[in-house]
C-alpha positions in Angstrom: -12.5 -145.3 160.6 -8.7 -147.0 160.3 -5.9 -144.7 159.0 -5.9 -145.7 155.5 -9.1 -144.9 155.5 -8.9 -141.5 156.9 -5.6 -140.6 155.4 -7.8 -141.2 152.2 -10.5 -138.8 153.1 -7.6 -135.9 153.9 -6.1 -136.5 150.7 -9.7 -136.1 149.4 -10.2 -133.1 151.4 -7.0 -131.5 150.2 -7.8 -131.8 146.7 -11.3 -130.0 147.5 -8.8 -127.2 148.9 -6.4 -126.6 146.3 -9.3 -126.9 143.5 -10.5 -124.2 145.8 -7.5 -121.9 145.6 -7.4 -122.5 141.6 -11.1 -121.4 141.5 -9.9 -118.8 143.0 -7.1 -117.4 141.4 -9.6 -118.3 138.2 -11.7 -115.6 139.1 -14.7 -118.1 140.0 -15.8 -117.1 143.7 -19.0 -119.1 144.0 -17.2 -122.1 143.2 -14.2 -121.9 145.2 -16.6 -121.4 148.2 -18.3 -124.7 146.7 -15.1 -126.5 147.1 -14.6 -125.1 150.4 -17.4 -126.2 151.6 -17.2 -129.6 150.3 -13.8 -129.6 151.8 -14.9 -128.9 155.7 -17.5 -131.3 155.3 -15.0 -134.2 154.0 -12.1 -133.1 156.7 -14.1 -134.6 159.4 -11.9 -134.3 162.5 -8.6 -133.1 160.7 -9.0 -129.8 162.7 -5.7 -127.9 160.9 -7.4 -128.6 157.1 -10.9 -127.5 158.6 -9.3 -124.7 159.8 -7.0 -123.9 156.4 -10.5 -124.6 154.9 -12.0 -121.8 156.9 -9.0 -119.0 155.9 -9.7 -119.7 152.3 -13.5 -118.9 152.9 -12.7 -115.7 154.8 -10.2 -114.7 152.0 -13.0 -115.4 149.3 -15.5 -113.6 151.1 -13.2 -110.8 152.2 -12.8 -109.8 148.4 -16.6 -110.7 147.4 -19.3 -111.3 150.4 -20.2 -108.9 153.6 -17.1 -107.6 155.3 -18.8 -108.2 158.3 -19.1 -112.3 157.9 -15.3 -112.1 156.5 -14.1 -110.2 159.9 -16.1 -113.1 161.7 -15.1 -115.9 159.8 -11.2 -115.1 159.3 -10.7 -114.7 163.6 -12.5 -118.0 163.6 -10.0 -119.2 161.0 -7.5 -117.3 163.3 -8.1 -119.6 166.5 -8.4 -123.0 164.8 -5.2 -122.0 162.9 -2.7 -120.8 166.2 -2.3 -124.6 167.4 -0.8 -125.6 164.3 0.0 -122.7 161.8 1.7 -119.5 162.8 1.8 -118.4 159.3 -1.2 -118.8 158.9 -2.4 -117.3 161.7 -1.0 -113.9 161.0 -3.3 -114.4 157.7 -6.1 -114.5 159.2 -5.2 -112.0 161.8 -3.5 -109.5 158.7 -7.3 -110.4 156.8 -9.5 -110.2 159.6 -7.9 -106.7 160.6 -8.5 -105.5 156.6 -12.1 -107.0 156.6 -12.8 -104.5 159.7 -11.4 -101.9 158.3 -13.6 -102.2 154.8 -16.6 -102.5 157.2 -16.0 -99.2 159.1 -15.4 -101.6 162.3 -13.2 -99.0 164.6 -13.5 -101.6 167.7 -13.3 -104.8 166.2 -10.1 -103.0 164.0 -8.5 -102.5 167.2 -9.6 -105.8 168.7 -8.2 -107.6 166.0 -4.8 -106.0 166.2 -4.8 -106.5 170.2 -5.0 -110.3 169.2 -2.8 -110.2 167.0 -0.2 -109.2 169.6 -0.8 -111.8 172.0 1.0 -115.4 171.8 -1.0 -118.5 172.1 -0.4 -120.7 174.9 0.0 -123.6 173.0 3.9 -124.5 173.1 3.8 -125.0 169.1 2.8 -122.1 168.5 5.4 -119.8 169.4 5.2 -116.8 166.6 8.7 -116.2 164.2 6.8 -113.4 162.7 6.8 -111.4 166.1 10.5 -110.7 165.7 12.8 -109.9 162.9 16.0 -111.8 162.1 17.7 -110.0 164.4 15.2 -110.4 167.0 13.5 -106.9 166.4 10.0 -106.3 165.5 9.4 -108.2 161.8 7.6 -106.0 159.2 3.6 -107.5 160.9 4.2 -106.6 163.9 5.6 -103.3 163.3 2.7 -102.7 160.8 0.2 -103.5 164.0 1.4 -102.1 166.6 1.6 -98.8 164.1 -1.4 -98.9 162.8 -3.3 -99.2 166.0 -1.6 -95.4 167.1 -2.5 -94.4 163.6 -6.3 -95.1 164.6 -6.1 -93.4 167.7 -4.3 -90.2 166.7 -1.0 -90.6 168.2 1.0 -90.5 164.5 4.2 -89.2 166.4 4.1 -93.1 168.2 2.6 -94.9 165.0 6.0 -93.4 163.0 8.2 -95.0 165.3 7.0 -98.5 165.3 6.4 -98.2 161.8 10.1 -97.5 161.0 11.2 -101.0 160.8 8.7 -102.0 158.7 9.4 -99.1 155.8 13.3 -99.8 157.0 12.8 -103.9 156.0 11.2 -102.6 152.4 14.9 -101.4 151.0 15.8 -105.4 151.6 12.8 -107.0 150.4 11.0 -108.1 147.4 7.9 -109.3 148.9 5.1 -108.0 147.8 3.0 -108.6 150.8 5.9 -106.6 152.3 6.2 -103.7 149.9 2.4 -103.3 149.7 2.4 -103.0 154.0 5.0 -100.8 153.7 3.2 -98.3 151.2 -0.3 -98.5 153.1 2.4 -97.7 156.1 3.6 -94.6 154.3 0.4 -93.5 153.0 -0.8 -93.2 156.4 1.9 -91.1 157.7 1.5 -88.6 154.7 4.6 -89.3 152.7 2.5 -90.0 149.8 6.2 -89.7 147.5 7.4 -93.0 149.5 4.2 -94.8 149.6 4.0 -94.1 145.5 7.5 -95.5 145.3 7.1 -98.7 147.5 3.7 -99.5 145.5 5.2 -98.9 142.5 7.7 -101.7 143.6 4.7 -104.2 145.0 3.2 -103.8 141.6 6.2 -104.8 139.9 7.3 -107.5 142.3 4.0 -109.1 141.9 4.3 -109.0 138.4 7.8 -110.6 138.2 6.9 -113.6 140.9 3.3 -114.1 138.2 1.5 -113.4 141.0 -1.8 -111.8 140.0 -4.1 -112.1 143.0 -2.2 -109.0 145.2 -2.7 -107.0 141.8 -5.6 -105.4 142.2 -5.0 -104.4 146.0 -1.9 -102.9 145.1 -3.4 -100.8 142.7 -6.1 -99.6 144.6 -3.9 -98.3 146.9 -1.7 -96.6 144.4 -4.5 -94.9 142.6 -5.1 -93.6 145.9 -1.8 -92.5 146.7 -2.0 -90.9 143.2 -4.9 -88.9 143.8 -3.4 -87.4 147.2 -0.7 -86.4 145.2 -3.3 -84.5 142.9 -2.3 -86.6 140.1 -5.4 -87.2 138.7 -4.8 -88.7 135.8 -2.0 -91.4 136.7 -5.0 -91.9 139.7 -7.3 -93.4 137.0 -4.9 -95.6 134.8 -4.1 -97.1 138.0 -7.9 -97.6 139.0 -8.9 -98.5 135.7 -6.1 -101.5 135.5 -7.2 -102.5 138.9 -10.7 -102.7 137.9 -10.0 -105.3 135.1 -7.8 -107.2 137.6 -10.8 -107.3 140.8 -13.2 -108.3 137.9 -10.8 -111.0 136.0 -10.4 -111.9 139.8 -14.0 -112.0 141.0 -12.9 -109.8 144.3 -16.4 -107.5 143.7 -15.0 -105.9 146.9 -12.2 -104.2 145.5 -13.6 -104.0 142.4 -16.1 -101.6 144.1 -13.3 -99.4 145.8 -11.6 -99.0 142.1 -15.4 -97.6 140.9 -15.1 -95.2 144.2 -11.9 -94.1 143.1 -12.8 -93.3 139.6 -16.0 -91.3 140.6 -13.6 -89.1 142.7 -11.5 -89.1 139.5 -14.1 -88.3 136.8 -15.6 -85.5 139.7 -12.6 -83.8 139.0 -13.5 -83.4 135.1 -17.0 -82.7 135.0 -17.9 -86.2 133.4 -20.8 -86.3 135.4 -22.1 -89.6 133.9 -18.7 -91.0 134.5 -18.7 -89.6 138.0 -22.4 -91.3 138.8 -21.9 -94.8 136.5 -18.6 -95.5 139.1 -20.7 -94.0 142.3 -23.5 -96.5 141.7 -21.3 -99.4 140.5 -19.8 -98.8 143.8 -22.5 -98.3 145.8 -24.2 -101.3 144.5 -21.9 -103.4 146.2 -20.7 -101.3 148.9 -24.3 -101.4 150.6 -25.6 -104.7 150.2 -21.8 -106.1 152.0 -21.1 -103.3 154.5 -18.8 -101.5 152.9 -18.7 -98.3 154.5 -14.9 -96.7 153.3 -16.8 -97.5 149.7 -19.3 -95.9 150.6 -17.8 -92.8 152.0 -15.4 -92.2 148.8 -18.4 -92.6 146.1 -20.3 -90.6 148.0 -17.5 -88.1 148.7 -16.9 -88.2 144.9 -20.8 -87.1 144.0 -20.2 -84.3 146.8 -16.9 -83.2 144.8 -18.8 -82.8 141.3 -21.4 -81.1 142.7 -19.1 -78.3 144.5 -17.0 -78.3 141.2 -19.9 -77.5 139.5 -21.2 -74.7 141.9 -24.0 -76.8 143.3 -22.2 -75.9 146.6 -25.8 -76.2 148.8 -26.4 -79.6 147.0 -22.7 -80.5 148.1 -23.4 -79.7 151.8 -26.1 -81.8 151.9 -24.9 -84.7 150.6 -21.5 -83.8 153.4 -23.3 -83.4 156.1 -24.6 -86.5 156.9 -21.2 -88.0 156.3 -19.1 -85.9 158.6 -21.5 -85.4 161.6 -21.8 -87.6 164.8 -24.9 -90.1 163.6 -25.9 -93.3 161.8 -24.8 -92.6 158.5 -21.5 -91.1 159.1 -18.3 -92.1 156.9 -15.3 -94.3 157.3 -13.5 -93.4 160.8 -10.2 -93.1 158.4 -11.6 -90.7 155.8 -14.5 -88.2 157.2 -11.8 -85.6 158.5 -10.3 -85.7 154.7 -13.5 -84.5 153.2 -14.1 -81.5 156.1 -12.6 -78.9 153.6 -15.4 -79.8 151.3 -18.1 -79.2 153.7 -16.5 -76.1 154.9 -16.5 -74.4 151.5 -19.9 -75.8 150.8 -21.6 -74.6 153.5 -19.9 -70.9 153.2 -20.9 -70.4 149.4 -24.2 -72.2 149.9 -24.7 -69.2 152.5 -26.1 -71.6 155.1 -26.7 -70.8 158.5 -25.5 -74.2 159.5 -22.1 -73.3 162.0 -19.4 -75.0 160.3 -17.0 -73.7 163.3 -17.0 -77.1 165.3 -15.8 -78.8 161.8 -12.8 -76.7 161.6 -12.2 -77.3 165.0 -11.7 -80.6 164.8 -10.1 -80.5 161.8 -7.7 -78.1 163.5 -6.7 -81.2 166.2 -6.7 -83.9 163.1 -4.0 -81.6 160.9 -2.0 -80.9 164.4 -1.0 -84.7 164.2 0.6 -84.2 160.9 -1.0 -87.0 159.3 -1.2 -85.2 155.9 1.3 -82.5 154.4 -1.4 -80.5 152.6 -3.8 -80.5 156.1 -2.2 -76.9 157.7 -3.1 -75.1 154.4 -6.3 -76.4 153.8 -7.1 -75.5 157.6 -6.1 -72.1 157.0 -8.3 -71.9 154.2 -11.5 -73.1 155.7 -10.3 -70.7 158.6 -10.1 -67.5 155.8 -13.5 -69.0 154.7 -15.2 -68.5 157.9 -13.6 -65.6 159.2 -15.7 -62.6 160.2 -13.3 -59.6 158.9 -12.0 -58.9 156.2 -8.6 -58.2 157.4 -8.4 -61.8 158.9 -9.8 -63.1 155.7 -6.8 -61.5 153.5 -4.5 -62.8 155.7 -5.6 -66.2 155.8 -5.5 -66.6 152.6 -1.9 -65.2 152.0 -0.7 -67.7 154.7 -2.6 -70.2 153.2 -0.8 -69.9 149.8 2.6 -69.7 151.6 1.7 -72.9 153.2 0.9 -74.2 150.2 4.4 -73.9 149.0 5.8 -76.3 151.5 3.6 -79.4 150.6 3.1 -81.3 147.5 -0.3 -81.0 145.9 -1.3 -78.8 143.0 -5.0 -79.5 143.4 -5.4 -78.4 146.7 -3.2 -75.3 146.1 -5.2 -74.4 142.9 -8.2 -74.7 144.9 -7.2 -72.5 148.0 -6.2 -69.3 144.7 -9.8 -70.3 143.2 -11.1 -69.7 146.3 -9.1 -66.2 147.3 -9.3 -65.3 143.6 -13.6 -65.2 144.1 -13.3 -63.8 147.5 -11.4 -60.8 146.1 -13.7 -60.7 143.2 -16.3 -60.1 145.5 -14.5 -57.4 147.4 -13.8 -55.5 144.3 -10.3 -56.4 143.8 -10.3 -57.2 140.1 -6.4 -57.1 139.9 -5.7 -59.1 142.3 -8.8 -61.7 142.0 -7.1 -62.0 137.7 -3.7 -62.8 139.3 -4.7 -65.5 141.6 -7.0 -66.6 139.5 -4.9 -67.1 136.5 -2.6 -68.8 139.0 -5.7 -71.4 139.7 -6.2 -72.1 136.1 -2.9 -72.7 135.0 -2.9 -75.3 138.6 -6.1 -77.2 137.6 -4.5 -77.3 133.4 -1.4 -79.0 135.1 -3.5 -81.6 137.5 -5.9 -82.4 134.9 -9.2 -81.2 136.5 -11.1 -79.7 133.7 -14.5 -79.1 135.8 -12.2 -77.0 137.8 -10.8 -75.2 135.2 -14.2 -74.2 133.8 -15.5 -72.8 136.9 -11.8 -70.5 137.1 -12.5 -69.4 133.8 -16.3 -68.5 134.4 -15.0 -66.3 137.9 -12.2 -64.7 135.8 -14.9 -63.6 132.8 -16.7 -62.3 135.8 -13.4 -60.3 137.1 -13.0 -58.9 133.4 -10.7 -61.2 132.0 -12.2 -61.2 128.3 -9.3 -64.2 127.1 -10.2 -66.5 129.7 -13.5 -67.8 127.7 -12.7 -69.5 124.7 -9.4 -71.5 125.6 -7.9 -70.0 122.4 -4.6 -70.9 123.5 -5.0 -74.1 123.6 -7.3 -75.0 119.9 -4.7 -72.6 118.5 -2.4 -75.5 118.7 -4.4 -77.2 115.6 -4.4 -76.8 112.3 -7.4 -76.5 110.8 -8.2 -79.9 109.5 -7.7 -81.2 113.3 -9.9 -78.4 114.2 -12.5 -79.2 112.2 -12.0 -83.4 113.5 -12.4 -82.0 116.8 -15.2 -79.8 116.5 -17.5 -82.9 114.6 -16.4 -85.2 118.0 -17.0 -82.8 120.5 -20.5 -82.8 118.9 -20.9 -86.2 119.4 -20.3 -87.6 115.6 -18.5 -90.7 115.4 -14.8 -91.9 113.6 -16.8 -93.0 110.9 -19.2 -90.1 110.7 -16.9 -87.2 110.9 -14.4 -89.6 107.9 -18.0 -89.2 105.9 -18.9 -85.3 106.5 -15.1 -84.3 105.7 -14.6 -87.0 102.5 -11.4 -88.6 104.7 -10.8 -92.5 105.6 -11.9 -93.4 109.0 -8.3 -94.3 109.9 -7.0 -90.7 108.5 -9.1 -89.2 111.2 -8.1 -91.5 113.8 -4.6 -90.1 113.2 -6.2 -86.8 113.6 -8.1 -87.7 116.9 -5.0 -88.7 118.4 -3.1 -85.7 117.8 -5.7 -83.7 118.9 -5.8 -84.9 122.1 -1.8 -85.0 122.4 -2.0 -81.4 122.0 -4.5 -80.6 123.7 -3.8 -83.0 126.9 -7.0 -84.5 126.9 -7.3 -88.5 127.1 -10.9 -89.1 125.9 -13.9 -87.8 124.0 -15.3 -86.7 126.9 -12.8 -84.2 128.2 -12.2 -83.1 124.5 -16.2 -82.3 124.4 -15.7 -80.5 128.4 -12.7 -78.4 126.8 -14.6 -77.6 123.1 -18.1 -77.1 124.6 -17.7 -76.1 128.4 -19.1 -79.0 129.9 -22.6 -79.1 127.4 -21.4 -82.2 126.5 -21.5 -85.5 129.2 -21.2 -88.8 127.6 -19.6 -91.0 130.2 -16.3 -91.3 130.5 -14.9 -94.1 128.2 -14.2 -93.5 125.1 -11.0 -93.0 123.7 -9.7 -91.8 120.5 -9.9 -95.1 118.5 -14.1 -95.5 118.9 -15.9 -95.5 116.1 
């Protein structure tokens, strides 16, 4: 082949590339992998496009194929690349090490961040990213070499190589950069900062018109949201970023934002909601090895069931997910969902020794990896404690520790949980007080499942006002009332305009008063708050459905 002739089947091959990367920032997977395919079969021996040709195909199949074949494929793309392209080396390397992660991979995680610490041996390859501009670690490496002490527990080490990295976000506007940096934060439990850097990836991305980081960035600020025990900004977050995976074709991530809106609707007690996102999630997560998908949807259906008092149903589904085996979680998240099995197993009345659990719980919260850890140790501890002395206690200091962490949830949860213990003992006084101290936690976070089970236990400790939420529909006047009543049964807009002689859009101004007053964001949670939970339709609809 003479050189015009090959410079004319690069110049081919090149097109099949970019027609590649505007398939895929079309949303159109299958065909970009078409293109790329077509591409590394024109390349012939141009080894750096075959090997820009093979980064593409692990990107596409990173956010819609097996996470296993992406892991494989994007260290492949990582050696052809390190002759020729440092940049894109670190891609592969930054992709390859995500791809892992997604799969549940704790050795080829940590493999892949060895490699990405070592320097080729080819003298053109010499790697810019390895050192800042003032010849400190740049934001990658920092990220690596902290994230590999995150995975093995030493969080003391990981914050200290991750402090350049969340220094370098104050001067950027990257939002590769400001997303690292959040993930980086997130990690270490400062779930304030990693809010605020996301917050600025998002809106970085959206001033550059960059729409493919979108939906990543969102997922991880739903999460953040949710550790925060701010429920609700959690699923505007995960709702956005599941139109932006799906406009995007990344079936991947659209199947974490499902995950993260089954632990959302959990929460509420839409338990059609809860299960529609579990099995959208699920039915991706399994067929492409997607274990930390996997974990959270089934972490979410675990949630509902304890909110619902199904506590040995809970334990069930826990168990297999937390102990040593074949089926256990995601290496990053089983220890977050240990609380759950404790409490579980206790009102479940189990013989199953939960001990070991809160163990090694008890070495995960020493690292300091998550504010709210120390008090929701103490409460599995007053859970499982044999006297009743001990128990009182542990509760107390669990409620003071409480008080030095951010998280409502969690805090409303540990007075639900003292409020029924004292029930039990007799303690009616005290079990209203901390009980009424729950209720008014779980109205401020949004979880109205939790809510109804505080107000069942304080009925049951003789609080006669805690039934009917009259506090709350006393807010209407009667007309909305009535509006509210006919959609909580289920009638549509156009129904309830016909039973009370009114226009359709006269009682869509109704509707959406209502549910400013009464905090509610759907038809769903108004029919939770109306009926106490009878009612279960899904999870979507909004004020405006007819």
């Amino acid at each position: 082949m003479d050189d015009q002739t090959a410079g004319a089947v690069c110049d081919r091959a090149s097109q099949l590339l970019r027609a590649a990367e505007r398939a895929r920032h079309g949303g159109n997977t299958r065909r970009a992998l078409a293109l790329v395919v077509a591409a590394q079969g024109t390349a012939g021996d141009d080894a750096p496009l075959r090997a820009r040709a093979e980064l593409l195909r692990g990107t596409l199949l990173l956010g819609d194929g097996p996470a296993a074949d992406a892991h494989q494929t994007l260290l492949l793309a990582a050696e052809s690349l390190a002759p020729y392209d440092t940049e894109g080396t670190r891609q592969a390397l930054a992709a390859a090490a995500e791809a892992a992660w997604a799969a549940g991979d704790l050795t080829g995680y940590l493999q892949t961040l060895d490699r990405s610490a070592e320097r080729p041996a080819h003298p053109a390859a010499a790697r810019p990213e390895d050192t800042g501009p003032d010849d400190g670690p740049s934001p990658w490496s920092a990220f690596r070499a902290g994230m590999r002490h995150v995975v093995l527990g030493d969080f003391a080490r990981a914050a200290v190589e991750l402090e350049p990295l969340l220094g370098a976000a104050a001067r950027t506007r990257e939002p590769d950069d400001l997303l690292g940096a959040g993930r980086a934060a997130l990690v270490l439990g400062d779930i304030p900062a990693a809010r605020r850097l996301l917050g600025r990836a998002l809106a970085a991305a959206g001033a550059r018109g960059v729409s493919w980081p979108a939906a990543r960035i969102l997922e991880y600020l739903a999460y953040a949201e949710l550790r925060a025990g701010r429920h609700q900004q959690a699923r505007a977050h995960a709702e956005e970023g599941l139109r932006a995976a799906r406009r995007l074709g990344q079936r991947n991530v659209a199947a974490q934002h499902h995950a993260l809106l089954a632990l959302v609707f959990s929460l509420v007690g839409a338990d059609s909601a809860t299960e529609h996102h579990a099995k959208a999630a699920l039915s991706v997560a399994r067929p492409h090895g997607l274990v930390q998908v996997s974990t959270l949807a089934e972490w979410a259906r675990a949630r509902a069931d304890l909110g619902h008092g199904r506590a040995e149903q809970a334990a069930v589904r826990l168990a297999p997910l937390l102990r040593p085996g074949p089926r256990r979680g995601h290496f990053g998240l089983w220890m977050l969902a240990v609380p759950c099995l404790v409490e579980a197993t206790v009102l479940a009345g189990l013989d199953e020794d939960v001990t070991d659990m809160v163990d090694l719980y008890a070495g995960w919260a020493a690292l300091g990896a998550d504010p709210q850890a120390p008090a929701q140790l103490t409460r599995c501890r007053a859970l499982t404690a044999a006297r009743d002395e001990d128990c009182d206690a542990l509760y107390q200091r669990a409620l003071a520790e409480h008080e030095a962490a951010d998280g409502q949830f969690e805090h409303a949860r540990t007075l639900l949980s003292y409020g029924m213990w004292l029930r039990r003992r007799r303690r009616p006084l005290e079990a209203r007080q901390r009980l009424r101290a729950a209720l008014v936690g779980f109205e401020r976070c949004g979880a109205l499942l939790w809510e109804k089970r505080t107000r069942s236990e304080l009925r049951a400790a003789g609080d006669s006002a805690a039934g009917d939420d009259a506090g709350a529909l006393g807010r209407l006047t009667p007309q909305q009332l009535r509006v509210a009543e006919l959609v909580a049964s289920g009638a549509t807009n156009r129904e309830v305009a016909t039973r009370l002689s009114l226009s359709p859009r006269t009682v869509d101004h109704h509707l959406r008063n209502v549910f400013s007053r009464l905090g509610v964001r759907s038809r769903v949670e108004l029919a939770l708050l109306m009926n106490g939970g009878a009612a279960d339709r899904g999870g979507g609809s909004g004020a405006g459905d007819a």
